[in-house]
N, C-alpha and C positions, 0 to 999 in steps of 0.2 A: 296552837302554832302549827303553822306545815311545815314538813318535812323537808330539809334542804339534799338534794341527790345529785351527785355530783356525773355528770355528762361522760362517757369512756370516749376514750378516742382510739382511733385504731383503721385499718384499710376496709376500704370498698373492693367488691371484688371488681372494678373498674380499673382502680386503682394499682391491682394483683396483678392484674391483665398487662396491663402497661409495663410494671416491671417487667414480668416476665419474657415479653418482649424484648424490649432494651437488651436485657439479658444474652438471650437469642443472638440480636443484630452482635453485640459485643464479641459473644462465642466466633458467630462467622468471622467477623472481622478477626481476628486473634488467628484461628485456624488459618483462613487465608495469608495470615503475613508470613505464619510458622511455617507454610508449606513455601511461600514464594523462598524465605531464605533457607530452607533445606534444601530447595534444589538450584538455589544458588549454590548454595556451600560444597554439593553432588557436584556441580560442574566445574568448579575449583579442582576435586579431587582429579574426574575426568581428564578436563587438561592433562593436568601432573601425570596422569597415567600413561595419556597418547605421546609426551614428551618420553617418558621412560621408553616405554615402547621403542619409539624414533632411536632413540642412543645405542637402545641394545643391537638394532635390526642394523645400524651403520659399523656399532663390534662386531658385528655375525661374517660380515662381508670384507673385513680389512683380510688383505691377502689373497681372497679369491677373485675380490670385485662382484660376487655372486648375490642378492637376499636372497635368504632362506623361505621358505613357505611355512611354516608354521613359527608362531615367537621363541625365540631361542631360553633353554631352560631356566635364565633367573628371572623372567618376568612375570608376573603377578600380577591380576586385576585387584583393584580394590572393592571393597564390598561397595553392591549395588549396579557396579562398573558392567558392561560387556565388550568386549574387546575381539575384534577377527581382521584378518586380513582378506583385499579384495585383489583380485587378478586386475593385471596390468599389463603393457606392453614394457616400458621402463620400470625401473624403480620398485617400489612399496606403496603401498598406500595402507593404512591403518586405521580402522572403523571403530568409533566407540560411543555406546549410549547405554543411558541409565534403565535398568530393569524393573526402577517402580515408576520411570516416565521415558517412554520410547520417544515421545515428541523432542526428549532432548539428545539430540545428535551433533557428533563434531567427528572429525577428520584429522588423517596427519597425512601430507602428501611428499613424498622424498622428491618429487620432480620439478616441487615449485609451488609456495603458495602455505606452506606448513600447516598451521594451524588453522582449518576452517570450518565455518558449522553447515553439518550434513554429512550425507554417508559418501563413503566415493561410490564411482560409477558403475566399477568394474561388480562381478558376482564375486560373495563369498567365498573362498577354500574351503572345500570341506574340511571339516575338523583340525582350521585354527582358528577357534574361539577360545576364547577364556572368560572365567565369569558367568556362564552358563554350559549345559550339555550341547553336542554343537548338533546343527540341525544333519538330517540324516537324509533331506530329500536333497540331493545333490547337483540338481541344473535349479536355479532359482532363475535366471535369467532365459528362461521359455527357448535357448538357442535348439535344443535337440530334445526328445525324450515323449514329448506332450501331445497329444492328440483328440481325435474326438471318435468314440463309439455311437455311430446312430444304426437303428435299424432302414430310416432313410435319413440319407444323407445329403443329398443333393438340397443344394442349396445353403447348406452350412457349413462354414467355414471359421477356423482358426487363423488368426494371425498375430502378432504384435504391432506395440505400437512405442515411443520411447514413454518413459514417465517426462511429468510436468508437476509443476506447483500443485500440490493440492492431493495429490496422488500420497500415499502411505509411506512410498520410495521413492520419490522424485526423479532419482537417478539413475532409476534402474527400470528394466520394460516391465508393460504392462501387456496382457493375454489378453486379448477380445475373442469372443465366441460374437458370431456375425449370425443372422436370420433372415434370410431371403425368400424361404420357401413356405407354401402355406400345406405343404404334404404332411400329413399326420405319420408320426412315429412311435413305436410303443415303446423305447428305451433312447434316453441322449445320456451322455457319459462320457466326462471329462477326466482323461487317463494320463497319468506319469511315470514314468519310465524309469526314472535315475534314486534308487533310492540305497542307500546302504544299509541290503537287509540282513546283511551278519551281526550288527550292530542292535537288530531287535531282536529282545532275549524271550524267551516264552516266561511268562509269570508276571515283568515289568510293568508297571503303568509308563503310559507316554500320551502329552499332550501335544495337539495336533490344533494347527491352525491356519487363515488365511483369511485376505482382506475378497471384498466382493461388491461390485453396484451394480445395479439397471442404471441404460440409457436409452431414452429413447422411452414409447409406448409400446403396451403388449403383453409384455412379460408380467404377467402377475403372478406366477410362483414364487418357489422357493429351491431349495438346497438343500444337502443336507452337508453335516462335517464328515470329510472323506472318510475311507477304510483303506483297508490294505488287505489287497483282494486279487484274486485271478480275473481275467479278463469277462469271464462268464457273467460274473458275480456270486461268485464262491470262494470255497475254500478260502475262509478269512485269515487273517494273521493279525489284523489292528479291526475293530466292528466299526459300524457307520457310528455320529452321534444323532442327534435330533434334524428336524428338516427347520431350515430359519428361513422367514422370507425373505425377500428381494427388496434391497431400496435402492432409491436413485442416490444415497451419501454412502461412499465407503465403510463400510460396519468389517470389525474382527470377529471372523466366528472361530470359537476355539472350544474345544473337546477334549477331555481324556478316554484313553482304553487300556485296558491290561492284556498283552501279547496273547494269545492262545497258540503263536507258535514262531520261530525263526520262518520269515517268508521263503518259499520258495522263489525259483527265478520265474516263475508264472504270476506270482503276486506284484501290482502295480498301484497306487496312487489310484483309488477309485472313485472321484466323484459327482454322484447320481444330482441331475436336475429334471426339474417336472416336465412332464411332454404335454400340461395341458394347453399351453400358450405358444406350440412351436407348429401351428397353425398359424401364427401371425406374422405379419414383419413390420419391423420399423424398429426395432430393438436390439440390443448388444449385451453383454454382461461382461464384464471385463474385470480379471483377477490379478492378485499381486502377493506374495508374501507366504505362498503355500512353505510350513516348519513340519518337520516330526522333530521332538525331542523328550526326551530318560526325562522322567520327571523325577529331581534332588530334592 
């Protein structure tokens, strides 16, 4: 008689495949909903915040008719939250956006319009933020401070221009470095002025950042992340970080250093770009968002 044997059943690794897939697709989908409704639920907080905000900044003022410049002492961001006030001609305005998503920005305007999404127009105060260390470079809005070191210069020029959609700050200017000339230079260097360097401690780490694109053809360098430096290129107080190159989409380049000393008033906002492409013209590089901040 033969042997009756009974058949096993069980996966192909085809079969394996496919699940594990599924799997996959299922994970992303899941993660993406969890993150859509986390920063829902983040902008919920938000709100609530820039409301607080708003009430206290309107007790600050009963009897003077005055707002204050920095938030008056019972306010509070919530975690996640960053919170600063922006210079105005009337009124207040009140910035705030989330620190594990900067794309999510809203507004509180005292003059009209309350609650809206985006940052106001005006620049930052120094040091009224809440929710993070406040940034230490002090003109964000390109009006004084900012310049260009070339060995030849002719032909290049700095200027602004306002933000637009699409831009990192919409609402705030943006720095064009302009190229006209085909003169060879052996140092370009884009210098800041306004920095508050009592506030950098020697031994601290502090991250250091800004946005950055090419327009235009030409420029095929790169950058590097600023230092905090004397006009030479010495005497550091914050070191360079790495050289990143140049793209035509807005990119964040961001860096850490650890102080090697309180700047003197000779130390500025150092940042070095390549002089191999500043033989060319038809090109621009235009910046936005230059931070130093205490890393917590």
């Amino acid at each position: 008689m033969w042997a009756k044997y009974k058949q096993k059943s069980g996966f192909t690794i085809v079969e394996l495949l496919i699940v594990i897939v599924v799997i996959g697709i299922l994970a992303a989908i899941t993660i993406v909903a969890y993150n859509g409704i986390n920063n829902r639920a983040l902008t919920v907080t938000l709100k609530s915040d820039l409301v607080n905000a708003s009430d206290l900044m309107e007790l600050a003022s009963v009897g003077s008719g005055n707002y204050p410049t920095s938030f008056p002492s019972g306010m509070k961001a919530s975690k996640n939250v960053v919170l600063s006030l922006s210079e105005t001609t009337t009124g207040y305005c009140v910035n705030a956006e989330l620190s594990t998503n900067s794309s999510i920005r809203w507004r509180h305007e005292s003059t009209g319009g309350g609650l809206q999404e985006g940052l106001c127009s005006g620049a930052v105060i120094p040091g009224s933020e809440l929710g993070s260390a406040p940034n230490l470079i002090t003109n964000t809005d390109f009006a004084t401070g900012w310049n260009l070191n070339f060995q030849v210069g002719a032909g290049r020029s700095l200027s602004t221009r306002p933000g637009v959609s699409g831009d990192p700050y919409p609402s705030r200017p943006v720095l064009v470095l302009n190229n006209t000339s085909t003169a060879t230079t052996a140092w370009a260097v884009l210098q800041g002025t306004e920095i508050n360097r009592a506030a950098i401690i020697t031994g601290k780490t502090y991250i250091k950042t800004f946005y950055v694109r090419k327009t235009g053809t030409g420029y095929d360098g790169g950058m590097t992340a600023f230092g905090v430096l004397d006009g030479n290129g010495t005497n550091y107080s914050l070191g360079f970080g790495a050289w990143n190159a140049a793209s035509t989409s807005w990119q964040k380049i961001t860096a850490s250093a650890v102080a090697s000393q309180t700047p003197p008033a000779s130390n500025v906002v150092y940042q070095s770009l390549s002089t191999t492409d500043f033989t060319k013209i038809g090109w621009t590089l235009e910046f936005q968002g230059f931070e130093i901040r205490e890393q917590i």
